[in-house]
C-alpha positions as a printed Julia matrix, in Angstrom:
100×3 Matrix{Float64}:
 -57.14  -49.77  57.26
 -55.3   -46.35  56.79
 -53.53  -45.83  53.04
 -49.93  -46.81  53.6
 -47.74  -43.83  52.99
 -44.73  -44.19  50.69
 -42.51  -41.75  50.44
 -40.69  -41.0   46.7
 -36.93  -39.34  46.6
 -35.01  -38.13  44.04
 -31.66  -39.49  44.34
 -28.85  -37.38  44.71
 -27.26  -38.83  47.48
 -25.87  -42.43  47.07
 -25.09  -43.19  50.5
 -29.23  -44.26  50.81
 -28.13  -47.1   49.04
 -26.86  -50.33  50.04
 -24.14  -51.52  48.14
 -24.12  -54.9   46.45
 -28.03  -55.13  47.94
 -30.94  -55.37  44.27
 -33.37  -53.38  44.11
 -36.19  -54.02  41.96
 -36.99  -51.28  39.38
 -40.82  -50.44  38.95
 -40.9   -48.05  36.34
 -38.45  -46.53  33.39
 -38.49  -43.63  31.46
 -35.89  -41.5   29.02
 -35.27  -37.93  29.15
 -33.98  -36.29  26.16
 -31.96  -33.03  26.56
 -30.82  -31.76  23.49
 -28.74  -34.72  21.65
 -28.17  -36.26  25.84
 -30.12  -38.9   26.72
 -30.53  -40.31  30.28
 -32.45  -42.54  32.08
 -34.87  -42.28  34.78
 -35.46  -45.61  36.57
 -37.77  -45.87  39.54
 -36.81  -48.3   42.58
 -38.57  -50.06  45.09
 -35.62  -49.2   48.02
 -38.03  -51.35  50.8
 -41.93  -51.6   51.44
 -42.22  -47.73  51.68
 -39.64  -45.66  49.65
 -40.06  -45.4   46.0
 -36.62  -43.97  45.08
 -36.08  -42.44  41.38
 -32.6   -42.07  40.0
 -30.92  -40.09  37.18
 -28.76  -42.81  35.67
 -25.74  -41.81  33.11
 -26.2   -41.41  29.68
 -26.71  -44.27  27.29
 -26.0   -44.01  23.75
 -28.01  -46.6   21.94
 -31.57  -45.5   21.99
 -32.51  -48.49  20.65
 -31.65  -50.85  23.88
 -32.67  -47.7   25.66
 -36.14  -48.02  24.0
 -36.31  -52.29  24.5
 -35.1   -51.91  28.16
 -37.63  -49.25  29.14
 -40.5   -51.1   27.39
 -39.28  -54.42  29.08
 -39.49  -52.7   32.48
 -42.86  -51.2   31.92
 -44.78  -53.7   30.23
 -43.29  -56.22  32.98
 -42.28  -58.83  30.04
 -38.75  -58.75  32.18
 -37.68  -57.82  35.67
 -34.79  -56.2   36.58
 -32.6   -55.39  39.67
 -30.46  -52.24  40.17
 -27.34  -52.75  42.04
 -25.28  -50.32  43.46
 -21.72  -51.25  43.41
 -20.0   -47.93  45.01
 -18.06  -45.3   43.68
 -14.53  -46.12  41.55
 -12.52  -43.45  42.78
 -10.17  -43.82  39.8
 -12.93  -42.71  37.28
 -14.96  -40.52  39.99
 -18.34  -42.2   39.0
 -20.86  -44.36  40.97
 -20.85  -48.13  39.8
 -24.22  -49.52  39.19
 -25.12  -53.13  37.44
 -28.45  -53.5   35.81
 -29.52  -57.22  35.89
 -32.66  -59.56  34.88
 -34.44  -61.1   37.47
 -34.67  -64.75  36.79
């Protein structure tokens, strides 16, 4: 059996996203920017599209830190959900949940 292709995109554009639909995220990482820190969190979007997404900054490095090792380590699962752009702040909506 042929290696199933899966193809990886670097989000940009939102409208490849369902809203109100989970998506289960596979892998998280941080990327530190001079005193900015942001997220990188890796979705499954369906059986052959890894998506990874730039998510906004986060403060608290320290849930930053327990998320991310949550994620990877697989001791918790968690959902993205896209919940469209707010037009009064300009900003894509997006809920992070555990997977029960």
């Amino acid at each position: 059996m042929p290696a199933a292709i899966i193809s990886v995109i670097a989000i940009n554009d939102m409208n490849i996203l369902e809203i109100n639909r989970p998506y289960p995220i596979i892998w998280a990482s941080r990327i530190v920017q001079c005193t900015l820190s942001t997220f990188l969190l890796t979705i499954l979007r369906d059986v052959n599209h890894i998506v990874k997404m730039y998510m906004p900054v986060i403060c608290d490095t320290n849930v930053e830190d327990n998320l991310i090792l949550s994620i990877n380590t697989l001791s918790e699962k968690y959902n993205l959900t896209y919940k469209g752009r707010s037009e009064e702040e300009l900003v894509h909506k997006f809920h992070l949940e555990p997977v029960s």
